[in-house]
C-alpha positions as CSV (number, residue, x, y, z in Angstrom):
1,X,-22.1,111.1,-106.9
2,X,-19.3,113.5,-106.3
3,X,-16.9,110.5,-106.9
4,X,-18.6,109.0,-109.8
5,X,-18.2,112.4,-111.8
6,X,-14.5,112.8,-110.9
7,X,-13.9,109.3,-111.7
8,X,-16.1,109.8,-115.1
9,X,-13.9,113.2,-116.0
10,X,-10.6,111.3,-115.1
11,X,-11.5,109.0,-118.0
12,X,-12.3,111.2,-120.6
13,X,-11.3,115.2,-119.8
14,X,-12.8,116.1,-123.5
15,X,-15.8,115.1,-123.0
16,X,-16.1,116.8,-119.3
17,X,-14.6,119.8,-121.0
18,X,-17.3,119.6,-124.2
19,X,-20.0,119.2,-120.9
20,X,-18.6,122.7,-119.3
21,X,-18.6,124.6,-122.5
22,X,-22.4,123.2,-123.3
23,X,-23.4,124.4,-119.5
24,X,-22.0,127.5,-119.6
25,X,-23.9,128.0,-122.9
26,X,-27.2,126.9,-122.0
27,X,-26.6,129.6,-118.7
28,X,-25.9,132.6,-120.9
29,X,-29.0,131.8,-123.2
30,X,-31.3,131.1,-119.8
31,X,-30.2,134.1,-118.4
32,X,-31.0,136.1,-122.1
33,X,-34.4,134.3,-122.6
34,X,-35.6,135.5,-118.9
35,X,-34.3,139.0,-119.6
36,X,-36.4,139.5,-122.7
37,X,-39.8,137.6,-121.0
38,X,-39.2,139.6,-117.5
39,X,-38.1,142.5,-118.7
40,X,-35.3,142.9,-115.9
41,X,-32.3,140.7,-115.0
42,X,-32.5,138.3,-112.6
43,X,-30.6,137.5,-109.5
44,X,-27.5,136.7,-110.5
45,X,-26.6,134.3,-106.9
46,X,-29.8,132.9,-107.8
47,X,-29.7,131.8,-110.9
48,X,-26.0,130.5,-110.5
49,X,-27.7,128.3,-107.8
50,X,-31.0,127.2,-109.4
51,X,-28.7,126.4,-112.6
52,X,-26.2,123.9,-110.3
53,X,-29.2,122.5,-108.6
54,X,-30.2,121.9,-111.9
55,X,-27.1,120.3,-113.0
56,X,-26.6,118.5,-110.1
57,X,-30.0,116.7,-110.9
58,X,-28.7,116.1,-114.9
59,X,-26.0,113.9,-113.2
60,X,-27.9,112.3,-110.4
61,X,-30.6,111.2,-112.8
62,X,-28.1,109.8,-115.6
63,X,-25.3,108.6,-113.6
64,X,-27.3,106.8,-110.6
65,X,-30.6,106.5,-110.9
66,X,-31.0,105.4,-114.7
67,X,-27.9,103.0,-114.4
68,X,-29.8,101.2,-112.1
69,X,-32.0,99.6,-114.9
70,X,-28.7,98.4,-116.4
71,X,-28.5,95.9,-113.2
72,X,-30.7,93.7,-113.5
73,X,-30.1,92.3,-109.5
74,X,-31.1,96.0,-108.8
75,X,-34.1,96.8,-111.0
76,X,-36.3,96.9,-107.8
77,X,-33.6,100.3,-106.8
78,X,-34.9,102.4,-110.0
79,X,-38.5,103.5,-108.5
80,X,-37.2,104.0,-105.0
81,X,-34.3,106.3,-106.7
82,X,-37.0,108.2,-108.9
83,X,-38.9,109.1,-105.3
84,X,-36.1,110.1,-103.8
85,X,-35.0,112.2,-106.5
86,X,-37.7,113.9,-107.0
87,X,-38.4,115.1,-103.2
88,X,-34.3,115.7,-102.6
89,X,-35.0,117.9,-105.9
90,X,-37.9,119.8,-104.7
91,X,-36.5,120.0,-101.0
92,X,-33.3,121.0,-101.7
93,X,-34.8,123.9,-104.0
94,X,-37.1,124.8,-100.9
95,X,-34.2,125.3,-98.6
96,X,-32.1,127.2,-101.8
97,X,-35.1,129.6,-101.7
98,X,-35.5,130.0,-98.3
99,X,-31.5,130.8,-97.8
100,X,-32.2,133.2,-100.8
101,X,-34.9,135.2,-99.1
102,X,-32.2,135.2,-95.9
103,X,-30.2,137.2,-98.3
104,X,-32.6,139.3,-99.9
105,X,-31.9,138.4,-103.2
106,X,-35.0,137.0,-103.9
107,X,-37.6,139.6,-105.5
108,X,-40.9,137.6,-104.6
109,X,-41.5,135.1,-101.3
110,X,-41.0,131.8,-101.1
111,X,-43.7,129.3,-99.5
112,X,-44.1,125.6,-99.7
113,X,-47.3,124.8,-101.6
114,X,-48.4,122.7,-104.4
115,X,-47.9,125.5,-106.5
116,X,-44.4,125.4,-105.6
117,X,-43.9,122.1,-106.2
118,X,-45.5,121.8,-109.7
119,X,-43.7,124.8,-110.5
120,X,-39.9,122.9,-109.3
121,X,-41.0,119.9,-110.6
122,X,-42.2,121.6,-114.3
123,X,-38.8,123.8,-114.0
124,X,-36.5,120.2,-113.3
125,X,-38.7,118.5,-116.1
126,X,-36.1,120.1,-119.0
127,X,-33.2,118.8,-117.2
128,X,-34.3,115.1,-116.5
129,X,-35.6,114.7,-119.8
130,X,-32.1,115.7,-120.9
131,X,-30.2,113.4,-118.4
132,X,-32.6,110.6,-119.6
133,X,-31.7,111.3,-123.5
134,X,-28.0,111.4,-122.4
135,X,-27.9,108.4,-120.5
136,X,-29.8,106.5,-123.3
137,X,-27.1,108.4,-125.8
138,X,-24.2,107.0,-124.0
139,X,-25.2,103.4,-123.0
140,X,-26.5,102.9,-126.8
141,X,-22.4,104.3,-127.8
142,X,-20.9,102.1,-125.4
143,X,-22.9,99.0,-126.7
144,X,-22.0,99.5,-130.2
145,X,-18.6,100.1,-129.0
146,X,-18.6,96.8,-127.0
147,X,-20.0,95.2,-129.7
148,X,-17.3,96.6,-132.2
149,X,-14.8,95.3,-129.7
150,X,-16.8,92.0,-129.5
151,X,-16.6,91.7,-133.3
152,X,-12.5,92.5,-133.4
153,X,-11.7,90.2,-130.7
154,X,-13.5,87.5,-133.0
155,X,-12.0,88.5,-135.9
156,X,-8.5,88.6,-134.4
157,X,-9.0,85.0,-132.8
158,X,-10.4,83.6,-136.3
159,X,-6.7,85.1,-137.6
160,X,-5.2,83.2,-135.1
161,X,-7.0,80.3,-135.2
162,X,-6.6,80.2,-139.2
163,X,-2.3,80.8,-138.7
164,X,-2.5,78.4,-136.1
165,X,-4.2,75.3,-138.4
166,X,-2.2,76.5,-141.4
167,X,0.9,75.7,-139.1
168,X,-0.3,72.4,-138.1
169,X,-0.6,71.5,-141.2
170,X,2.4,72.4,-142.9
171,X,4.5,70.8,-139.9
172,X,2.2,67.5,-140.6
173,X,3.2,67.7,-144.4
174,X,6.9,68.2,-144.5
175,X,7.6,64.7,-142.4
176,X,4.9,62.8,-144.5
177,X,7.2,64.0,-147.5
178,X,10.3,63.6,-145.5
179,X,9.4,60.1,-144.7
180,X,8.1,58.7,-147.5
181,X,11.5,60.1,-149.9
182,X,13.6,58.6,-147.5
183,X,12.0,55.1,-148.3
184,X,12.0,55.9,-151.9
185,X,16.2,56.5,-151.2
186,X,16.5,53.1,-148.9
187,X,15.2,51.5,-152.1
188,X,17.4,53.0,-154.7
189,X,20.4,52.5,-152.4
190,X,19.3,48.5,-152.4
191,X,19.0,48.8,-156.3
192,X,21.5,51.6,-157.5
193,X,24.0,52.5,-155.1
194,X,26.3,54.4,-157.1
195,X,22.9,56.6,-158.0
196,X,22.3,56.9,-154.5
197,X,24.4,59.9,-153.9
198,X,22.3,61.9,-156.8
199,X,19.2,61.1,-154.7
200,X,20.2,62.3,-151.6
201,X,21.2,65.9,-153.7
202,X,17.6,65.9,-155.0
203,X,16.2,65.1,-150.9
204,X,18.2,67.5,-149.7
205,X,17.3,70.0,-152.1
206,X,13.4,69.1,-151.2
207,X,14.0,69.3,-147.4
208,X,15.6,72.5,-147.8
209,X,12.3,74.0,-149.7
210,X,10.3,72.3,-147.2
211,X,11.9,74.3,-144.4
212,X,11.8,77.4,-145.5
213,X,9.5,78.0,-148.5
214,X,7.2,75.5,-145.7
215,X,6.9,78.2,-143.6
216,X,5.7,81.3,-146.1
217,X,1.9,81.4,-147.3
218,X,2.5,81.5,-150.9
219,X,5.7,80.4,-153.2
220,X,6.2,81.1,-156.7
221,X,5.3,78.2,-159.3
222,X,8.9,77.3,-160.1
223,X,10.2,76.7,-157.1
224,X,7.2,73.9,-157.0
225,X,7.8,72.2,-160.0
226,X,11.5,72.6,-159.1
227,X,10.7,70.2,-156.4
228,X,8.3,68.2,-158.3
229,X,11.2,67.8,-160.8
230,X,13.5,66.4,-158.1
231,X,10.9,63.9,-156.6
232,X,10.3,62.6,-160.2
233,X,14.2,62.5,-161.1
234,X,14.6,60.4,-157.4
235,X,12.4,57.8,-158.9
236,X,13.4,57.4,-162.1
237,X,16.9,56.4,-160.1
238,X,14.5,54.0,-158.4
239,X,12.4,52.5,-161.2
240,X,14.8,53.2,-164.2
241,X,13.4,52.2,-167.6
242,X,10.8,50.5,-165.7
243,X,9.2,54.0,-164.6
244,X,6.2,54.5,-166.8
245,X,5.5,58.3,-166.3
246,X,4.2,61.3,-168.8
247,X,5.2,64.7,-167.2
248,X,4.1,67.5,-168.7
249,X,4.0,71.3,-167.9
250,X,2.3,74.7,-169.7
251,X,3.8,77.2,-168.0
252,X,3.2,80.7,-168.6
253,X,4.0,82.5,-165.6
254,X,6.4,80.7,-163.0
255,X,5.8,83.3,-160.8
256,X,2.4,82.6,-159.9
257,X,1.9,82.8,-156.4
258,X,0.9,78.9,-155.0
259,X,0.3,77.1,-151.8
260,X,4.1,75.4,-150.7
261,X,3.8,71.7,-150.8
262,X,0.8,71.0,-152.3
263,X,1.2,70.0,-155.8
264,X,4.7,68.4,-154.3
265,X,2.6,66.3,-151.8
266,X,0.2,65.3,-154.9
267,X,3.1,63.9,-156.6
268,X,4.5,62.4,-154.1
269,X,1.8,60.8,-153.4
270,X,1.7,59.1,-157.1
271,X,4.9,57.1,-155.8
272,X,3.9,56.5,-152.6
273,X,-0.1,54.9,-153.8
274,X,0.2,54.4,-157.2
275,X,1.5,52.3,-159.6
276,X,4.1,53.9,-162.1
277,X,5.1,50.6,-163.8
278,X,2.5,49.8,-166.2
279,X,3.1,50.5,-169.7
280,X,-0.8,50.0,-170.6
281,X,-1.2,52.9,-167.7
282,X,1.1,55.2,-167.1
283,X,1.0,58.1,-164.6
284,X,0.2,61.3,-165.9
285,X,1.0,64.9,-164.5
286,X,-0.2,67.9,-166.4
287,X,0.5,71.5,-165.2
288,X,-1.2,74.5,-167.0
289,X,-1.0,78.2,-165.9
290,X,-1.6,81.2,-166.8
291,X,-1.1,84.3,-165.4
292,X,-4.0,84.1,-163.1
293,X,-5.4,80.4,-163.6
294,X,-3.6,76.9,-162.8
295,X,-4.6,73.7,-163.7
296,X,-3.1,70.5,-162.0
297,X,-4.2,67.2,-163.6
298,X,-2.8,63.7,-162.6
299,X,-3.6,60.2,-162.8
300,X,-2.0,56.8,-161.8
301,X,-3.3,52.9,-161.5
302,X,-3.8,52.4,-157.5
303,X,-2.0,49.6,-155.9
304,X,-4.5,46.3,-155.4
305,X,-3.1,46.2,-151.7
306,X,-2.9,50.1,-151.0
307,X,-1.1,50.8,-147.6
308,X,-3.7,51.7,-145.0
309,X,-2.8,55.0,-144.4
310,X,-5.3,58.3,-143.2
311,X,-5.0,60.0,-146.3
312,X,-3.5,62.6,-144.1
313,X,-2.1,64.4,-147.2
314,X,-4.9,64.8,-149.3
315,X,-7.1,66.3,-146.6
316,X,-4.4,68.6,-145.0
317,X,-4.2,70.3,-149.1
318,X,-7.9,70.3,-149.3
319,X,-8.0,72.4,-145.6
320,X,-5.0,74.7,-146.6
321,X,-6.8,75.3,-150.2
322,X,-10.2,76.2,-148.6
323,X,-8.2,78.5,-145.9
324,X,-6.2,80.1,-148.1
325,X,-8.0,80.9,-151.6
326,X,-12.0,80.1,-150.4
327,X,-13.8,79.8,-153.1
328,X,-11.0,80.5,-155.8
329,X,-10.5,77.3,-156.0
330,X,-11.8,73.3,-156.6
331,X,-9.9,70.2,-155.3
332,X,-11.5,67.2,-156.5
333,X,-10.0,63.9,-156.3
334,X,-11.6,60.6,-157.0
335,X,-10.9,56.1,-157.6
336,X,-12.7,55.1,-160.7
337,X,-11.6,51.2,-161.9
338,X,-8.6,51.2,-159.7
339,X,-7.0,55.2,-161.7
340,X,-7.0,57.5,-159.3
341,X,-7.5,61.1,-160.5
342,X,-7.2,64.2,-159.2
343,X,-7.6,67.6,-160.3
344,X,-6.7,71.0,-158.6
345,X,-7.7,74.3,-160.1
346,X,-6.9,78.1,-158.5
347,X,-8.0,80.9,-159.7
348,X,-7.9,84.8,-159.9
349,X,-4.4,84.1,-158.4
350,X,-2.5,87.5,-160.0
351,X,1.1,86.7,-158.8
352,X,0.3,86.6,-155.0
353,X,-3.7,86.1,-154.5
């Protein structure tokens, strides 16, 4: 036991010193309270011993025999402990007495009857109900604080586990871009090759976003449609007066705070899917915003023989919409007689959500 407490008040020396101050305390009031009911002061050697028995009973009790119903392999330890307790308790206060009455410092005799031991078991009753209290006291602190730490472990891992699918899926977006402009510039080089050189400007300007505005949580609006301008400019290389396209913007704040690459994948994905040929069905792309709200509406006839792909880009927007702005916003996307539409809308955004 002698260990456990050193152990216990190398962990925490406020607390042991907050224990010594409360003992010394409760020995000053004893010592009063019997001084007024006796009338006289009592042994002073004999109180200082009674009042470490005493202690040594508050830390016995609370520090090894109530832990033992914390083990649940030991349960059957806790009764045996109580007995043994109780009769070191009584006998050890026997002996105390008996070494008392050696010294003469003990006003009355001491003999071993049942009146002796109600009265040392009535006199330790105080100081196991307290040990009991404190022992309940601190096991109910350390599970809240366990279950504190519990809850900011879980917390911390969810951050982690968020960052780390947020990653993924940027670093899955930037080559389906990457790939799919460089076909888009194998095609204009068949087609236009003095044009050619203009398209690689506009790719390199995208790949450049891509890697580092990739990377951060939020960009501002403009530097989106800055890249959404440069995708649409490389196809109209591509298609010439073929391309059948009606941009439009509303902008009202360009510094709105947006996922990067989402309404550049969206777009992309127009050329890649879609048909942007047909005079009876033109693409559209509509961009509203405001300074808290944005709107992103487009359309485009779907190619009778669409390329089997795992609409990789789509879902990875959807998961890094739902991560990042809950439910601030609604991603809805849908093939109705061969015009696929989509429609993306964030809000309470305030320049950096």
């Amino acid at each position: 036991m002698l260990r456990t407490l050193y152990e216990s008040y190398i962990r925490n020396k406020k607390e042991a010193a907050i224990h010594v101050g409360l003992w010394l305390f409760y020995f000053v009031f004893e010592t009063v309270v019997l001084k007024i009911f006796q009338g006289y002061w009592s042994d002073f050697y004999y109180l200082v011993g009674a009042f470490m028995i005493n202690i040594a009973l508050f830390y016995f009790n609370s520090l090894l025999v109530f832990p033992a119903l914390s083990r649940k392999d030991r349960e059957w330890r806790f009764p045996s402990l109580l007995i043994l307790e109780v009769g070191l308790y009584i006998l050890v206060f026997f002996i105390f007495g008996q070494l008392i009455e050696q010294l003469n410092r003990k006003r009355l005799p001491m003999q071993f009857d049942l009146r002796f031991i109600a009265g040392t078991i009535y006199r330790g009753a105080n100081f196991f109900i307290f040990s009991t209290g404190y022992f309940f006291y601190k096991r109910g602190i350390l599970s809240k604080k366990l279950e504190m730490e519990a809850e900011v472990n879980k917390q911390s891992m969810e951050v982690k586990l968020i960052k780390a699918e947020k990653d993924f899926l940027r670093a899955q977006i930037n080559p389906h871009i990457l790939f799919n402009t460089l076909n888009l510039i194998k095609v204009t080089s068949r087609n236009n090759g003095p044009a050619t050189e203009e398209a690689v400007d506009n790719l390199a300007e995208i790949l450049d976003y891509a890697l580092k505005e990739g990377n951060e949580n939020l960009v501002a609006l403009g530097q989106e449609i800055r890249q959404i301008e440069n995708i649409i400019n490389i196809n109209k290389i591509r298609y010439g007066d073929r391309l059948q396209l009606q941009f439009a913007k509303e902008i009202a704040d360009y510094e709105l705070k947006i996922l990067p690459l989402a309404l550049l994948t969206l777009v992309e994905n127009i050329f890649k899917h879609g048909i942007v040929t047909s005079g009876e069905q033109p693409a559209t792309i509509m961009i509203r915003a405001s300074e808290s709200h944005l709107i992103f509406n487009s359309s485009n006839l779907v190619k009778p023989l669409r390329s089997a792909g795992t609409g990789v880009g789509l879902q990875n927007i959807e998961n890094r919409l739902k991560i990042q702005f809950n439910n601030n916003c609604k991603f809805t996307y849908s093939v109705t007689n061969n015009i696929f539409s989509c429609i993306l809308e964030l809000h309470n955004l305030n320049n950096g959500h």
